[in-house]
N, C-alpha and C positions, 0 to 999 in steps of 0.2 A: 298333267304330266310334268317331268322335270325334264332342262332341258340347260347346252351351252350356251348361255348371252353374254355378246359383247359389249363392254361398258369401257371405252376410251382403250380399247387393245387388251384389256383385262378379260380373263375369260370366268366364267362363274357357272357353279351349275344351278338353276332356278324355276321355279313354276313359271310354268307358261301354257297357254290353249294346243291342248292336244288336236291334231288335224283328223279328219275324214273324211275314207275313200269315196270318189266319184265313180263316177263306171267306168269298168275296163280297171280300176287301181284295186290294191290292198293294203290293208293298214298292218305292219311289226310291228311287235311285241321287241325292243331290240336288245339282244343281251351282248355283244360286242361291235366296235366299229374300230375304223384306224383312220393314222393321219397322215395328210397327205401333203405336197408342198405346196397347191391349190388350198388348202385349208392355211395354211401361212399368209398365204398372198391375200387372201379373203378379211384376214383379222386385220393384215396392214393397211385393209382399203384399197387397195390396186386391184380385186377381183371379184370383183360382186357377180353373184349368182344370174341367171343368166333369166330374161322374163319371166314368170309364175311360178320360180323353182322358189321352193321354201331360203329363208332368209338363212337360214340354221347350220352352220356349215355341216360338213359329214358327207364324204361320193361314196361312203358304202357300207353294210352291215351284214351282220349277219342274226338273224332269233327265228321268233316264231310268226307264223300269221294270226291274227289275232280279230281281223273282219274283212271279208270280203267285200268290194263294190258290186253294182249291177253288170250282169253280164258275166261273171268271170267264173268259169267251169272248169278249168285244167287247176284248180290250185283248193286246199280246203283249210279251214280254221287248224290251227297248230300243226302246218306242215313248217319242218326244219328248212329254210332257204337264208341264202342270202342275195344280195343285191345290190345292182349299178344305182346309186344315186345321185341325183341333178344338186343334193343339197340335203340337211335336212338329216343326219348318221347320226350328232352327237346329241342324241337324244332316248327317251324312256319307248317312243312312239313315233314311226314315219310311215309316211303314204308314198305310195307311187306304183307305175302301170305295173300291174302283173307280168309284162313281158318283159321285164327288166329282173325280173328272179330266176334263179337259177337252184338246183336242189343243192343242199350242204353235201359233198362229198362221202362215200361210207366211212365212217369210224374217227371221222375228225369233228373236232371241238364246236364249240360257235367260236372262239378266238384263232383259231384255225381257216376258218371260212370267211369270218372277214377280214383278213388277208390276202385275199383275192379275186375279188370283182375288180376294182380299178386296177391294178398291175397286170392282169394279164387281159381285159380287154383293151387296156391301152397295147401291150406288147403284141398283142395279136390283129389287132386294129392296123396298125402302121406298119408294122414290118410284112406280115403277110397280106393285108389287103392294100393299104396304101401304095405300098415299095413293090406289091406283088413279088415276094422273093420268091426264084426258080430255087430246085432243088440243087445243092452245089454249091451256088452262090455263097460267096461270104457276107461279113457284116461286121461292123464297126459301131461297138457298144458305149459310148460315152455314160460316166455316171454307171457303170459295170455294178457295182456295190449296193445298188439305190434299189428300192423293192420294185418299179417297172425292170432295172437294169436286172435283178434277179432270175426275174420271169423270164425277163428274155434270153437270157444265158440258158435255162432249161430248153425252151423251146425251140431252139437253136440247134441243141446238143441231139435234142430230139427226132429231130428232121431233117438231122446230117449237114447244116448246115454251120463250116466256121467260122467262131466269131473271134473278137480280138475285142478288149476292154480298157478305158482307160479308167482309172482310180485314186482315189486322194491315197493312198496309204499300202505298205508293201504286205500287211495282213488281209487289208479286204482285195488284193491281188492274189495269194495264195488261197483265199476262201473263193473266189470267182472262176480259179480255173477248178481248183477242188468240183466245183458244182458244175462245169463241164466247159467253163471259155478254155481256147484252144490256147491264146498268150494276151498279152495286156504291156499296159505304162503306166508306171506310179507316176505323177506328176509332180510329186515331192519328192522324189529320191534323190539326193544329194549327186545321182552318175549322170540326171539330164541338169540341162542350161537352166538355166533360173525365171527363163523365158519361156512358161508353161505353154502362150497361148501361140509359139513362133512354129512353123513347117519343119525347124529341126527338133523336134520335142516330138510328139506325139505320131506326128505324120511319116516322118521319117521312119520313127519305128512301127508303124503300120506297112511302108512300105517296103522294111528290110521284111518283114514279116511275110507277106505278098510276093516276094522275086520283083518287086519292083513294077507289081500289076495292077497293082492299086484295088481297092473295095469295090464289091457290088452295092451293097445297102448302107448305111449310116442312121442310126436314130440317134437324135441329137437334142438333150433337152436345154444345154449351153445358150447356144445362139452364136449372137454380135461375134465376139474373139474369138471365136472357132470356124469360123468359118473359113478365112484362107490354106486354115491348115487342112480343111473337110474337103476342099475344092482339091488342094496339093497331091491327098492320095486315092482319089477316085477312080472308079477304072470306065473305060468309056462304057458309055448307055448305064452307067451307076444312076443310085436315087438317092436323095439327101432327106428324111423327113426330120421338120423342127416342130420341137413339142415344148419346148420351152425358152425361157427365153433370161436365164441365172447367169450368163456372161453379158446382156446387154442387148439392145431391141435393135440396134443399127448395125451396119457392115458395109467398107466397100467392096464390091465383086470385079472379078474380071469377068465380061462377058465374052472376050474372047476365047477364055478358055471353058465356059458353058459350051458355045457353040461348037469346039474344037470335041471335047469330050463326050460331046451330046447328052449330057446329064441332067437330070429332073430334080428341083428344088422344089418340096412340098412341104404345106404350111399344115400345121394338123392341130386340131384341140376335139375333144371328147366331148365332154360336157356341157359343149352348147350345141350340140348334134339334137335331132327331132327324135320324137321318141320310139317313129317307126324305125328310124334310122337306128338306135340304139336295141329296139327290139331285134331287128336284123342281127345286129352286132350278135346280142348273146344268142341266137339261137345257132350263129355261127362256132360259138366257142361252147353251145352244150354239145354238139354234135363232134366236134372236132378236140376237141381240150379238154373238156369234162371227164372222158373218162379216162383219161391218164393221171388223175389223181385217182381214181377208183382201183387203175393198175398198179398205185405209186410207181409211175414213173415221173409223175412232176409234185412237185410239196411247195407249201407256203414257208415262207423263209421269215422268222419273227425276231426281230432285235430285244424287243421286251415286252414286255405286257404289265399295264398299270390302270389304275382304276381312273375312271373319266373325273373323278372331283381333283385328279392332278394331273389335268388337259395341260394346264401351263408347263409344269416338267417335262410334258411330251414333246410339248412344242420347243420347247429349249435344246432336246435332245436331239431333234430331228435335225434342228436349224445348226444345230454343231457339226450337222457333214459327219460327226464319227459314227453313224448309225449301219450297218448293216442291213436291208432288209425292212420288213414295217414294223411300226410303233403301234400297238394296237390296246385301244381302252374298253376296257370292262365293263356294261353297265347292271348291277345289282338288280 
């Protein structure tokens, strides 16, 4: 099979040994996958795949099954799925547990489908099981624009829950609340202070937003520089989950005002989760999320679609921040 190898951050597409399923796995056939900013961090050497997951970057796809392992009865040769992957997307051929597939949604694409395994099992992962969001509760969407920030803005709108977003730019602010956020911050707008990452920038206008009550929830994939301003507009018993870490790995906190607010700072990543843990995960979101694409009331939100021999463009694109949504590549 052909496949994405990295050669000094150079990406290529090349033969390489196709894998096969062990029990309890299945092997796609993969006809799209997308890219993710874990697949960024992966090519710069900062995120290596996590014990026995394939070298191969790729956390998801969508084609056909093409061989089952032992054991595995709920699923059969050329059924339409996509799936959560540990690694291992940008390729002709991947393995992994059958409980990490999900069926393709009615009447949508394979570039369609894989557009959403990692964005919405991360948005559904942290916000409602991490953060445990009650009904009501608001949320503070950092990265409002980004394909997790997507999902989450559906899911949100969905469950009655208001969000507020912040955004590099005043189009994917008007395309965010478009898609159901209640208000947001450009952080470029020429009307805030130049001082993106200060409590009068963002926070402030979260908590003109609030009456001054500050957030239930926050997903936050920033980090380091966001965080005084995350702590600024919290509302007490609020939850902070961090999912990444694009402003910086350090921060100082006040712990006085942890304890004053009584606030919960969680640390989250996806894909180095176990695989029961993960099978968990989707069987939570075929039950609960799956079929609101079935009702369209949720859609995969696609910036563009390009064929995997020009991974490098995608990666350029994505890494530009001007992206809307996922980049998602074709494979022939």
């Amino acid at each position: 099979m052909k496949a994405i190898q990295i050669d000094d951050q150079k990406l290529s597409w090349t033969e390489t040994t196709a894998p096969q399923p062990g029990p309890g796995e299945v092997a796609i056939r993969i006809r799209a996958t997308a890219i993710n900013r874990a697949d960024l961090a992966q090519r710069a050497g900062v995120y290596p795949p996590p014990p026995g997951a394939s070298e191969i970057l790729g956390l998801e796809c969508a084609g056909e099954i093409q061989q089952l392992g032992e054991g595995v009865t709920n699923w059969k040769i050329g059924d339409p799925v996509c799936a959560l992957l540990s690694g291992g997307g940008y390729a002709e051929t991947v393995v992994c547990p059958a409980g990490h597939l999900l069926p393709i949604p009615a009447g949508f694409s394979f570039e369609q489908a894989a557009a959403l395994p990692e964005v919405f099992a991360t948005a559904w992962l942290n916000i409602f099981q991490e953060a445990a969001l009650q009904p009501g509760e608001s949320v503070l969407l950092h990265a409002g624009a980004s394909g997790v920030g997507t999902a989450a803005i559906q899911l949100c709108h969905h469950f009655g829950n208001p969000c507020f977003v912040t955004v590099g730019s005043q189009q994917k602010l008007d395309y965010c609340i478009e898609l159901g956020a209640d208000a947001g911050f450009d952080r470029n707008s020429s009307d805030h202070t130049t001082d993106h990452t200060s409590e009068s920038s963002f926070a402030s206008a979260v908590k003109t937003w609030r009456n001054g009550k500050g957030v239930d929830v926050i997903l936050d994939p920033v980090g380091g520089n966001y965080l005084a301003g995350n702590m600024s507009c919290m509302a007490v018993n609020a939850r902070l989950v961090l999912i990444g870490l694009m402003g910086g790995a350090s921060a100082d906190i006040s712990l006085g005002l942890l304890m004053v607010k009584r606030f919960r700072l969680i640390g989250s990543t996806l894909r180095s989760r176990t695989d029961l843990q993960k099978t968990q995960l989707i069987q939570s979101l075929r039950e609960q999320v799956w079929p609101l694409f079935d009702s369209g009331e949720l859609k995969p939100i696609i910036h563009k679609t390009m064929p995997i021999t020009e991974a490098e463009q995608g990666f350029a694109l994505v890494d530009s921040n001007q992206t809307i949504g996922k980049v998602v590549l074709t494979i022939p």
